[in-house]
FINUGU-326764 format. One record per atom (N, C-alpha, C, CB): residue in one letter; atom name; x, y, z. Coordinates in nm, 3 decimals, decimal comma. Glycine has a CB too. Example, Ala and Ser with C-alpha at 12.3 -4.5 7.8 and 13.67 -1.06 7.14 Angstrom:
<node residuo="A" atomo="N" xx="1,319" yy="-0,569" zz="0,780"/>
<node residuo="A" atomo="CA" xx="1,230" yy="-0,450" zz="0,780"/>
<node residuo="A" atomo="C" xx="1,320" yy="-0,330" zz="0,780"/>
<node residuo="A" atomo="CB" xx="1,131" yy="-0,447" zz="0,905"/>
<node residuo="S" atomo="N" xx="1,285" yy="-0,225" zz="0,708"/>
<node residuo="S" atomo="CA" xx="1,367" yy="-0,106" zz="0,714"/>
<node residuo="S" atomo="C" xx="1,290" yy="0,003" zz="0,787"/>
<node residuo="S" atomo="CB" xx="1,408" yy="-0,060" zz="0,572"/>
This chain:
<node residuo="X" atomo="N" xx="0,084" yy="-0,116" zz="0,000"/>
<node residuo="X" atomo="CA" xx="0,000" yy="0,000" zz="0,000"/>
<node residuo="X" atomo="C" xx="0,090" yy="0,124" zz="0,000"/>
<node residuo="X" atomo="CB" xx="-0,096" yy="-0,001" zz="0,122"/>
<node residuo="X" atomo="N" xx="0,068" yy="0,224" zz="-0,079"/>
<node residuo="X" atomo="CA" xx="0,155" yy="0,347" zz="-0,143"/>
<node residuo="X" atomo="C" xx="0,040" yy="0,439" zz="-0,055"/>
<node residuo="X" atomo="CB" xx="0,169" yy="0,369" zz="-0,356"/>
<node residuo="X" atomo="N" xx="0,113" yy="0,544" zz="0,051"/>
<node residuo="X" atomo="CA" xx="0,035" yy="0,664" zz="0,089"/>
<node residuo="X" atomo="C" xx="0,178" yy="0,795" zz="0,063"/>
<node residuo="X" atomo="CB" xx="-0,039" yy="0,642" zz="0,283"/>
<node residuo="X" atomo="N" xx="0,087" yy="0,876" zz="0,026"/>
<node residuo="X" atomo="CA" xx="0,176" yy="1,043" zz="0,016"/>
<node residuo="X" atomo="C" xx="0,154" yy="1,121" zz="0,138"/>
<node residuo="X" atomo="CB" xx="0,116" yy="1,158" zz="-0,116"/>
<node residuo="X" atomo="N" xx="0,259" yy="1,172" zz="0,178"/>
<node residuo="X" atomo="CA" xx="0,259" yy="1,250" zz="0,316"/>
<node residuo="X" atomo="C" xx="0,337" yy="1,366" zz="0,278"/>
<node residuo="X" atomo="CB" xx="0,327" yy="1,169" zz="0,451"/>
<node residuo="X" atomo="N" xx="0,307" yy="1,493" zz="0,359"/>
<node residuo="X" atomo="CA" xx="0,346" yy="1,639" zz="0,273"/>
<node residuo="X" atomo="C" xx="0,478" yy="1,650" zz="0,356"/>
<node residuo="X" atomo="CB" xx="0,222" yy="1,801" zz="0,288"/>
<node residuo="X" atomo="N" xx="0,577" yy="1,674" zz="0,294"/>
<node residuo="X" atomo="CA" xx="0,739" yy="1,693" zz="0,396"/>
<node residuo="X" atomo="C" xx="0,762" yy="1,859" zz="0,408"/>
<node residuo="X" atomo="CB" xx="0,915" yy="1,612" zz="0,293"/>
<node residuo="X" atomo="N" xx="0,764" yy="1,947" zz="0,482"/>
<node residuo="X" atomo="CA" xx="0,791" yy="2,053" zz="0,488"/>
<node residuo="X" atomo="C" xx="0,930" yy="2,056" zz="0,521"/>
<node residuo="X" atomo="CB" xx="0,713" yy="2,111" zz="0,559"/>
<node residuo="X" atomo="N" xx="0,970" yy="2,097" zz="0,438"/>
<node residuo="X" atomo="CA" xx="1,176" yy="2,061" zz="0,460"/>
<node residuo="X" atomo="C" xx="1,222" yy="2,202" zz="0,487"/>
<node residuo="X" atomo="CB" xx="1,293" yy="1,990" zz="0,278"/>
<node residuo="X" atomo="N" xx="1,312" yy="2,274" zz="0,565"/>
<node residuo="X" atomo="CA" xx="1,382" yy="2,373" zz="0,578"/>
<node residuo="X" atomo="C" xx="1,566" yy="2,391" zz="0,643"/>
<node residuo="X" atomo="CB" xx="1,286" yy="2,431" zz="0,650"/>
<node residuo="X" atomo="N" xx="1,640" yy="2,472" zz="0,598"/>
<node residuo="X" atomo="CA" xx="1,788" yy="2,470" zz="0,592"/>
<node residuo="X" atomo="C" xx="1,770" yy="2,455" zz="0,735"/>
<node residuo="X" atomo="CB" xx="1,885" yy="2,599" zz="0,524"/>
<node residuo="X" atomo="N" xx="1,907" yy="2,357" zz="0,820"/>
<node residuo="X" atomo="CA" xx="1,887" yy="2,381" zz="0,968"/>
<node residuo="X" atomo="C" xx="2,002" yy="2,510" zz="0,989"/>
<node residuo="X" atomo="CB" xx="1,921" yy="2,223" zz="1,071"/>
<node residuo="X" atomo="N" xx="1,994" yy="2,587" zz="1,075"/>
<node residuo="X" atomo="CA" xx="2,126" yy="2,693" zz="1,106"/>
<node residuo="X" atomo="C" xx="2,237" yy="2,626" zz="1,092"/>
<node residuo="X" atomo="CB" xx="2,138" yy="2,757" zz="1,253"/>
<node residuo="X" atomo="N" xx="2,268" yy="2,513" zz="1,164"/>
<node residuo="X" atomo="CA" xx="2,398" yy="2,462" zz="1,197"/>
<node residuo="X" atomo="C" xx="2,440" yy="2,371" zz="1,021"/>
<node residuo="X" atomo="CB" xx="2,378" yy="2,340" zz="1,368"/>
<node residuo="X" atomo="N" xx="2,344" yy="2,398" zz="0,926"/>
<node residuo="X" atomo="CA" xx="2,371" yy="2,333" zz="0,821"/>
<node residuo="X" atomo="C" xx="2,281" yy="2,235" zz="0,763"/>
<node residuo="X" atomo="CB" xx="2,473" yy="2,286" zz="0,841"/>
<node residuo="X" atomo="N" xx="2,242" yy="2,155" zz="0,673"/>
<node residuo="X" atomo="CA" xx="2,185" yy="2,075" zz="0,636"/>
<node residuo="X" atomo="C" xx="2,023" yy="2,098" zz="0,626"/>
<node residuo="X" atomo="CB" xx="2,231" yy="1,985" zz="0,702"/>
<node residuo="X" atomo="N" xx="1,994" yy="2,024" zz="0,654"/>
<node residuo="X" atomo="CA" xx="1,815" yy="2,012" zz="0,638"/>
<node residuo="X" atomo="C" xx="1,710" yy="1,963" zz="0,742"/>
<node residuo="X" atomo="CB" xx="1,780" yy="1,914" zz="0,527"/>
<node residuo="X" atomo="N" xx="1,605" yy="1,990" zz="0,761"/>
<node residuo="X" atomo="CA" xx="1,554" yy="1,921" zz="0,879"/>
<node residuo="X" atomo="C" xx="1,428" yy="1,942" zz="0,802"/>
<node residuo="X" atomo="CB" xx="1,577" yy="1,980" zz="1,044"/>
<node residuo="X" atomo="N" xx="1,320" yy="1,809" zz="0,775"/>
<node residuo="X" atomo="CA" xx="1,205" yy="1,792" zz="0,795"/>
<node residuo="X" atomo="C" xx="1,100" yy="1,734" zz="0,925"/>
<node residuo="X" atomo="CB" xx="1,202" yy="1,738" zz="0,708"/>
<node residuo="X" atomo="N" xx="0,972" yy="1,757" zz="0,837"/>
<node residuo="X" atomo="CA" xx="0,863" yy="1,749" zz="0,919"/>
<node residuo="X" atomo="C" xx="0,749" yy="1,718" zz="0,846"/>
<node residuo="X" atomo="CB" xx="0,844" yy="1,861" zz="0,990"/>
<node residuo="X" atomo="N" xx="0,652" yy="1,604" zz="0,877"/>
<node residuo="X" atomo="CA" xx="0,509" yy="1,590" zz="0,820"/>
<node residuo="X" atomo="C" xx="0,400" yy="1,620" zz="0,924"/>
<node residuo="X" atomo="CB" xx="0,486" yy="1,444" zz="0,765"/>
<node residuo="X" atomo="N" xx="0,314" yy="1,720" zz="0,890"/>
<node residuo="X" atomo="CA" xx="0,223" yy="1,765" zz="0,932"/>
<node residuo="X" atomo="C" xx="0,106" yy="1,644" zz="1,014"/>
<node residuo="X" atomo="CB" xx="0,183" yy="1,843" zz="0,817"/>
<node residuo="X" atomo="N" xx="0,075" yy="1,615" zz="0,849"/>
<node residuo="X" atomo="CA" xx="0,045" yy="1,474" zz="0,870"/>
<node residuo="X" atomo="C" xx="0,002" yy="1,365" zz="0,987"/>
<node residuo="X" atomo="CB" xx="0,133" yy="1,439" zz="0,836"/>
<node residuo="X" atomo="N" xx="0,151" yy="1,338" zz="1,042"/>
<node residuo="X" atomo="CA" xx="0,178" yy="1,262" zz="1,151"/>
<node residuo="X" atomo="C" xx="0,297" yy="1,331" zz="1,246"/>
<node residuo="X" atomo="CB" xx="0,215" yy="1,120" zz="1,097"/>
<node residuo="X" atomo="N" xx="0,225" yy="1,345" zz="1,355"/>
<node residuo="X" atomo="CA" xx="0,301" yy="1,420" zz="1,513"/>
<node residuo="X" atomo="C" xx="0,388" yy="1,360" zz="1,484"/>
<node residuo="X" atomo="CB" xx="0,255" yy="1,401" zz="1,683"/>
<node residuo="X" atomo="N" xx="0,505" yy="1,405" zz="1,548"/>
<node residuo="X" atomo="CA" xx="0,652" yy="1,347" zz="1,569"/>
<node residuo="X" atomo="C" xx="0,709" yy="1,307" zz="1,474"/>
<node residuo="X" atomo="CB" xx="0,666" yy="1,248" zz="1,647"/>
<node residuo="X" atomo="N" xx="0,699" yy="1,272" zz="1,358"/>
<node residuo="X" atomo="CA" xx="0,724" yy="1,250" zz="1,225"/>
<node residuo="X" atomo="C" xx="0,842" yy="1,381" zz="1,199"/>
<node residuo="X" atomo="CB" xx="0,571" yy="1,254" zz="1,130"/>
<node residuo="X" atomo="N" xx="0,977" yy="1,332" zz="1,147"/>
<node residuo="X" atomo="CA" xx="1,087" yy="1,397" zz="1,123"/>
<node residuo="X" atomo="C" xx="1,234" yy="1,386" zz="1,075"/>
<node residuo="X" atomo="CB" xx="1,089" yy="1,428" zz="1,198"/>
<node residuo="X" atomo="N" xx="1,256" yy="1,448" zz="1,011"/>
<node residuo="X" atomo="CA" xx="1,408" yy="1,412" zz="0,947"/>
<node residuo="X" atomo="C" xx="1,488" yy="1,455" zz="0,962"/>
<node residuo="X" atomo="CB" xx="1,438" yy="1,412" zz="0,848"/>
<node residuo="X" atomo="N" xx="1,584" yy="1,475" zz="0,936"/>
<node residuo="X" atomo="CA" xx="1,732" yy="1,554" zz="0,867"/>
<node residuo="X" atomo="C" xx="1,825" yy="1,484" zz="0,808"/>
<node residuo="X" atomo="CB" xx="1,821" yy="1,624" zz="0,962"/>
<node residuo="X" atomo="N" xx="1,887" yy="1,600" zz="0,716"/>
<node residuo="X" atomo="CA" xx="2,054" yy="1,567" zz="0,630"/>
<node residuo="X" atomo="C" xx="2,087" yy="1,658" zz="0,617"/>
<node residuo="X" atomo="CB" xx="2,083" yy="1,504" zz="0,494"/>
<node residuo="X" atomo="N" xx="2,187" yy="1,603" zz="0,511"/>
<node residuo="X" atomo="CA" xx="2,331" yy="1,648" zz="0,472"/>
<node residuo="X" atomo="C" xx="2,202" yy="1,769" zz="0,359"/>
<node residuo="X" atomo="CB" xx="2,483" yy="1,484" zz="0,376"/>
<node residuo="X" atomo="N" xx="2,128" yy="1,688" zz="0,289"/>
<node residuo="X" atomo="CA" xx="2,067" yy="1,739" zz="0,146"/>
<node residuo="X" atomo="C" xx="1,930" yy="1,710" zz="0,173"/>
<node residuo="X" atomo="CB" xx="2,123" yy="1,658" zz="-0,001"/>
<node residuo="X" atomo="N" xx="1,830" yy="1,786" zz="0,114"/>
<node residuo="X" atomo="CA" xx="1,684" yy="1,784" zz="0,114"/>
<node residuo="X" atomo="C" xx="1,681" yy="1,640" zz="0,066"/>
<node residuo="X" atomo="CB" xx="1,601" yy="1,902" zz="0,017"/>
<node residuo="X" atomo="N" xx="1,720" yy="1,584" zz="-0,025"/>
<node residuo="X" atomo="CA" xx="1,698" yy="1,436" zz="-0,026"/>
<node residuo="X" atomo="C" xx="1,714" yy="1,351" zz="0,082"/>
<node residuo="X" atomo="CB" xx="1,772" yy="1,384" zz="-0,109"/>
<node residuo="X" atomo="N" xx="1,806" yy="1,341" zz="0,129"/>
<node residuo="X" atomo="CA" xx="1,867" yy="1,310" zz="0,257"/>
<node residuo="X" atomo="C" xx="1,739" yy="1,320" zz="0,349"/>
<node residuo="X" atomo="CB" xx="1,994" yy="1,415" zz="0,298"/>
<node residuo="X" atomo="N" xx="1,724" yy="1,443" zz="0,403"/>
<node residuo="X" atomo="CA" xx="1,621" yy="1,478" zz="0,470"/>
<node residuo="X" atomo="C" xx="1,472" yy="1,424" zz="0,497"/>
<node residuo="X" atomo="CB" xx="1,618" yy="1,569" zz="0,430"/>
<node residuo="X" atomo="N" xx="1,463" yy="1,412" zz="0,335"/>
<node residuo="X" atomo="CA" xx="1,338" yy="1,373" zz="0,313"/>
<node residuo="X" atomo="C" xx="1,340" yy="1,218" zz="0,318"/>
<node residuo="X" atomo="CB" xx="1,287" yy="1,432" zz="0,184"/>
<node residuo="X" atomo="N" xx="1,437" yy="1,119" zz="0,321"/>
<node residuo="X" atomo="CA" xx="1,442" yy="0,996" zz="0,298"/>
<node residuo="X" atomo="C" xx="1,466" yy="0,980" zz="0,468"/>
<node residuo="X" atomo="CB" xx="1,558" yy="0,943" zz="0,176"/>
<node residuo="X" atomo="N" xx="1,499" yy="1,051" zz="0,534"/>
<node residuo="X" atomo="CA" xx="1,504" yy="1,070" zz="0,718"/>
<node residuo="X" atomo="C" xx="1,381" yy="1,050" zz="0,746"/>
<node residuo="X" atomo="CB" xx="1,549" yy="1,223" zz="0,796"/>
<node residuo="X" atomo="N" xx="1,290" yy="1,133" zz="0,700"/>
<node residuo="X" atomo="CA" xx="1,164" yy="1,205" zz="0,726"/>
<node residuo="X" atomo="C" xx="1,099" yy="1,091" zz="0,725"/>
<node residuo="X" atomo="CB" xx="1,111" yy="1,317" zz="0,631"/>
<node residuo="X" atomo="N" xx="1,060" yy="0,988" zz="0,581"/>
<node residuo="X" atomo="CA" xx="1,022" yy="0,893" zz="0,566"/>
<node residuo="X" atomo="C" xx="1,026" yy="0,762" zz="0,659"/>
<node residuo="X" atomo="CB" xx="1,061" yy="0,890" zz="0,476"/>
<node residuo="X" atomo="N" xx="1,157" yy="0,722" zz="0,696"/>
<node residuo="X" atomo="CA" xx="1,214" yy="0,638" zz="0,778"/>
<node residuo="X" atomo="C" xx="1,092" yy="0,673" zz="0,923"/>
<node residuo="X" atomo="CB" xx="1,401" yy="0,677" zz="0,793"/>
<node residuo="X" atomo="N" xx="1,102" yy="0,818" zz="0,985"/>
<node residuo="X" atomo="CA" xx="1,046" yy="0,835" zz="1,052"/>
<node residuo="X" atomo="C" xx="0,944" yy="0,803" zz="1,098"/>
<node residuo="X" atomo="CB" xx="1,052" yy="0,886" zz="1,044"/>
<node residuo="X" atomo="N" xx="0,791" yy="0,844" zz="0,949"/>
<node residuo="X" atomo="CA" xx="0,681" yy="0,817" zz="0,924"/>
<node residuo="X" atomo="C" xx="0,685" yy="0,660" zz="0,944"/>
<node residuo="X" atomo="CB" xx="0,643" yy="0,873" zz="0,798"/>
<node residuo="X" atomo="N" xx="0,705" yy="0,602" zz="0,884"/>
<node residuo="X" atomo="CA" xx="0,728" yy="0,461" zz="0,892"/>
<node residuo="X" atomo="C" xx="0,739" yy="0,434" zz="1,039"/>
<node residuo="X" atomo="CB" xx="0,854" yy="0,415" zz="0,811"/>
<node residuo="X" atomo="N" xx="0,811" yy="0,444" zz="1,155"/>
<node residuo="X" atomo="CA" xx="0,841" yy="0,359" zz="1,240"/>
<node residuo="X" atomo="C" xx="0,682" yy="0,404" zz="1,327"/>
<node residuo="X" atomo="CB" xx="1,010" yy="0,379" zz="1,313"/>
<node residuo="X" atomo="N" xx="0,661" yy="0,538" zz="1,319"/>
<node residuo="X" atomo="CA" xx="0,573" yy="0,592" zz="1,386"/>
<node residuo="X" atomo="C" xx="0,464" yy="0,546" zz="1,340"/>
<node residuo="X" atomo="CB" xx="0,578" yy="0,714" zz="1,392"/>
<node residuo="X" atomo="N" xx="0,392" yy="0,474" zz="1,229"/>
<node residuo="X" atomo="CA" xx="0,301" yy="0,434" zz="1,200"/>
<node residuo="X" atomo="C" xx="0,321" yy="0,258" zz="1,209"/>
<node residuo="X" atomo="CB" xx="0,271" yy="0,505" zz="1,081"/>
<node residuo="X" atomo="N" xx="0,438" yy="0,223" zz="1,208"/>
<node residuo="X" atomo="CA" xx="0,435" yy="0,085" zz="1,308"/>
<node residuo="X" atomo="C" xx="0,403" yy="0,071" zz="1,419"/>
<node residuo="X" atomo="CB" xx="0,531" yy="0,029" zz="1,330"/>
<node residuo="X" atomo="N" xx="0,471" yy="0,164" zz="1,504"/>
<node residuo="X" atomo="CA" xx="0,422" yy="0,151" zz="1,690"/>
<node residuo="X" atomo="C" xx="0,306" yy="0,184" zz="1,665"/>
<node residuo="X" atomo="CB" xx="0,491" yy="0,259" zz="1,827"/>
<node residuo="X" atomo="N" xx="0,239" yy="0,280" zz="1,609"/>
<node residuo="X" atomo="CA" xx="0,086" yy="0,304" zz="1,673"/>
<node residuo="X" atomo="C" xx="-0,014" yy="0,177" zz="1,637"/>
<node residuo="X" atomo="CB" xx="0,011" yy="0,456" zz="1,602"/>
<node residuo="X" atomo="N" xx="0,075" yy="0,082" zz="1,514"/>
<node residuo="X" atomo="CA" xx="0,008" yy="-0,011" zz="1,500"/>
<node residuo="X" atomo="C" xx="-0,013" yy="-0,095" zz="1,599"/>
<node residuo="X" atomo="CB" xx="0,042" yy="-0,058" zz="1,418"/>
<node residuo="X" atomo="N" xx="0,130" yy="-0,121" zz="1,646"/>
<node residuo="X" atomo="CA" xx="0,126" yy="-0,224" zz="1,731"/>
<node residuo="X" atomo="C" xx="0,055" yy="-0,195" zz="1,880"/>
<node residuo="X" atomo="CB" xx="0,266" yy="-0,266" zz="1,741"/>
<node residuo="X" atomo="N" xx="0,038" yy="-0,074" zz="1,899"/>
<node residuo="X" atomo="CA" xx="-0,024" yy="-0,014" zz="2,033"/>
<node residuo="X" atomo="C" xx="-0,133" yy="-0,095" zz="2,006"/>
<node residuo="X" atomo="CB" xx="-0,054" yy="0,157" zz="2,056"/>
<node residuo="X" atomo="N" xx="-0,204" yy="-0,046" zz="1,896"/>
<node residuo="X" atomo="CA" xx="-0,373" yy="-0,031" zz="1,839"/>
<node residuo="X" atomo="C" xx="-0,381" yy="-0,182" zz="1,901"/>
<node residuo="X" atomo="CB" xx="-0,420" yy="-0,006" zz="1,623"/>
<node residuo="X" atomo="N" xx="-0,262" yy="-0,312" zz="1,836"/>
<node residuo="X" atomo="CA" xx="-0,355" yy="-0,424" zz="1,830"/>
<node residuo="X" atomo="C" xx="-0,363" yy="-0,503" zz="1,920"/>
<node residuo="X" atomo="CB" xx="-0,341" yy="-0,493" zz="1,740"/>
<node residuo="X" atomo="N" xx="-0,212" yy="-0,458" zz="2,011"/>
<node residuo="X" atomo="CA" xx="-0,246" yy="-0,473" zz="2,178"/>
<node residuo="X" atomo="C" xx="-0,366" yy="-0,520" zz="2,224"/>
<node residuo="X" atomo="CB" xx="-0,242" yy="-0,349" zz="2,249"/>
<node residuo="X" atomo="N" xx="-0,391" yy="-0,610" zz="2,325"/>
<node residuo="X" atomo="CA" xx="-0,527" yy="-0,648" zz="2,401"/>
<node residuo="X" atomo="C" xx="-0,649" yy="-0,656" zz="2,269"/>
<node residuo="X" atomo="CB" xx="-0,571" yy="-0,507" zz="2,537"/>
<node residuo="X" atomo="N" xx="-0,637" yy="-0,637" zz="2,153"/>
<node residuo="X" atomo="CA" xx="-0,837" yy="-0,703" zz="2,054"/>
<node residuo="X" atomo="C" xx="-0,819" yy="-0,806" zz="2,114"/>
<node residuo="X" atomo="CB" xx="-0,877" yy="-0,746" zz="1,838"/>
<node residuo="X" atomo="N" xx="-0,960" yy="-0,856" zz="2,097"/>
<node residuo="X" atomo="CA" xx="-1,010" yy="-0,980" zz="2,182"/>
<node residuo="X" atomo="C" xx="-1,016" yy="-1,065" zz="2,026"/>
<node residuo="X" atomo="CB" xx="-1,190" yy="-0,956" zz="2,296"/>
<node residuo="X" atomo="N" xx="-0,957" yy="-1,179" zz="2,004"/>
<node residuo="X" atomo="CA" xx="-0,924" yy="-1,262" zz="1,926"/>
<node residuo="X" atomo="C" xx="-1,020" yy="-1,273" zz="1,785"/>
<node residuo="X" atomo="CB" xx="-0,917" yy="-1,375" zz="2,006"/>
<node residuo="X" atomo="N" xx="-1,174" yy="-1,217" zz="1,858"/>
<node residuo="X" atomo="CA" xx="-1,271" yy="-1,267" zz="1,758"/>
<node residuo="X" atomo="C" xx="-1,269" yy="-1,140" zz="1,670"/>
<node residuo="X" atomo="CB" xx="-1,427" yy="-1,313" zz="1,821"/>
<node residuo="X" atomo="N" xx="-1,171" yy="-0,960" zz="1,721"/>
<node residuo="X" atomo="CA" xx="-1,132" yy="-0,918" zz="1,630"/>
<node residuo="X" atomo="C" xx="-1,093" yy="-0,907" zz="1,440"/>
<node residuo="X" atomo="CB" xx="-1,091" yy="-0,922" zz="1,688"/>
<node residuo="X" atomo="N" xx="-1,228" yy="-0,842" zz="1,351"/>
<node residuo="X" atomo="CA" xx="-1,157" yy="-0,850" zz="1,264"/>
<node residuo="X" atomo="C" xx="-1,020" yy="-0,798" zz="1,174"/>
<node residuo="X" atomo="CB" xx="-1,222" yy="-0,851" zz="1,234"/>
<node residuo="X" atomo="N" xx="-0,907" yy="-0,804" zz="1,168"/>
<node residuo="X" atomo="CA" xx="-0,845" yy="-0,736" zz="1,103"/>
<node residuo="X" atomo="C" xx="-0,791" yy="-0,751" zz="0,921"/>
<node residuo="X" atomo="CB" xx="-0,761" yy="-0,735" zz="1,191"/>
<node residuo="X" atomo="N" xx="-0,841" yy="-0,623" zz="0,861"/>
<node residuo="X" atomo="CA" xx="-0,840" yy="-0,673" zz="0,744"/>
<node residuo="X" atomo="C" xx="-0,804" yy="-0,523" zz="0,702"/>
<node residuo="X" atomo="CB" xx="-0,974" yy="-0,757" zz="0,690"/>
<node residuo="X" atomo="N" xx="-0,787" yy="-0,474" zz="0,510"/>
<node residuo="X" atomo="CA" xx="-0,647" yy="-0,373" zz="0,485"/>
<node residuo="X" atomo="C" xx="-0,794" yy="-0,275" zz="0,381"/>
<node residuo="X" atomo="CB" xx="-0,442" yy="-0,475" zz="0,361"/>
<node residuo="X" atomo="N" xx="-0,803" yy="-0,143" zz="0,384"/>
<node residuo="X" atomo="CA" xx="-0,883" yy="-0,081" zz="0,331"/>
<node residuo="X" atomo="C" xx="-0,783" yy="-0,006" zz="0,257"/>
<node residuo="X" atomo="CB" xx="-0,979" yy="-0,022" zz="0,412"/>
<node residuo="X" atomo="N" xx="-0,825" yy="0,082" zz="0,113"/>
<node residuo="X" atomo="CA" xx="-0,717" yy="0,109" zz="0,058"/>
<node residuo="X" atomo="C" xx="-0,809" yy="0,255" zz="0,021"/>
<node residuo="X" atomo="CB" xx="-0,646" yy="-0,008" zz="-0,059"/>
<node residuo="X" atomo="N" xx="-0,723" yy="0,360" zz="0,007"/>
<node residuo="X" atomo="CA" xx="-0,752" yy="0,495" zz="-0,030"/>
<node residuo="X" atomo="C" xx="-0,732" yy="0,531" zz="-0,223"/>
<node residuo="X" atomo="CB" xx="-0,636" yy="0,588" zz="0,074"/>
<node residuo="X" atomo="N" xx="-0,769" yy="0,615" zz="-0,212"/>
<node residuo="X" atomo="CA" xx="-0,751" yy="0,630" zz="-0,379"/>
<node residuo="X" atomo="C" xx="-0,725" yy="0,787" zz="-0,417"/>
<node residuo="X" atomo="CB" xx="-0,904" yy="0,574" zz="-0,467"/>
């Protein structure tokens, strides 16, 4: 499953780049290069939308359905 998330990237003082997705709290990057940055940023999104997964599925009671809905 492919989702787009908006990266607001800006120069940090001390040099390089530092992002952020609106998107998702805590979600964040940095580099050397806005690429960089943005491939940080990503990494980020990602772990943060694993834990909340794994929070979520914590304690369902077995007869839980889990199944994958897709956006367009």
């Amino acid at each position: 499953m492919k989702f787009e998330f908006t990266a607001i990237v800006e120069a940090a003082p001390e040099g390089g780049y530092w992002a952020v997705c609106p998107e998702v709290p805590g979600a964040n990057g940095q580099g050397e290069t806005v690429d960089d940055a943005k491939l940080s940023l990503r990494d980020g999104i990602r772990l943060i939308l694993e834990d909340r997964l794994e929070d979520m599925c914590r304690g369902l009671p077995a007869e839980a359905i889990q199944t994958v809905v897709t956006s367009e």
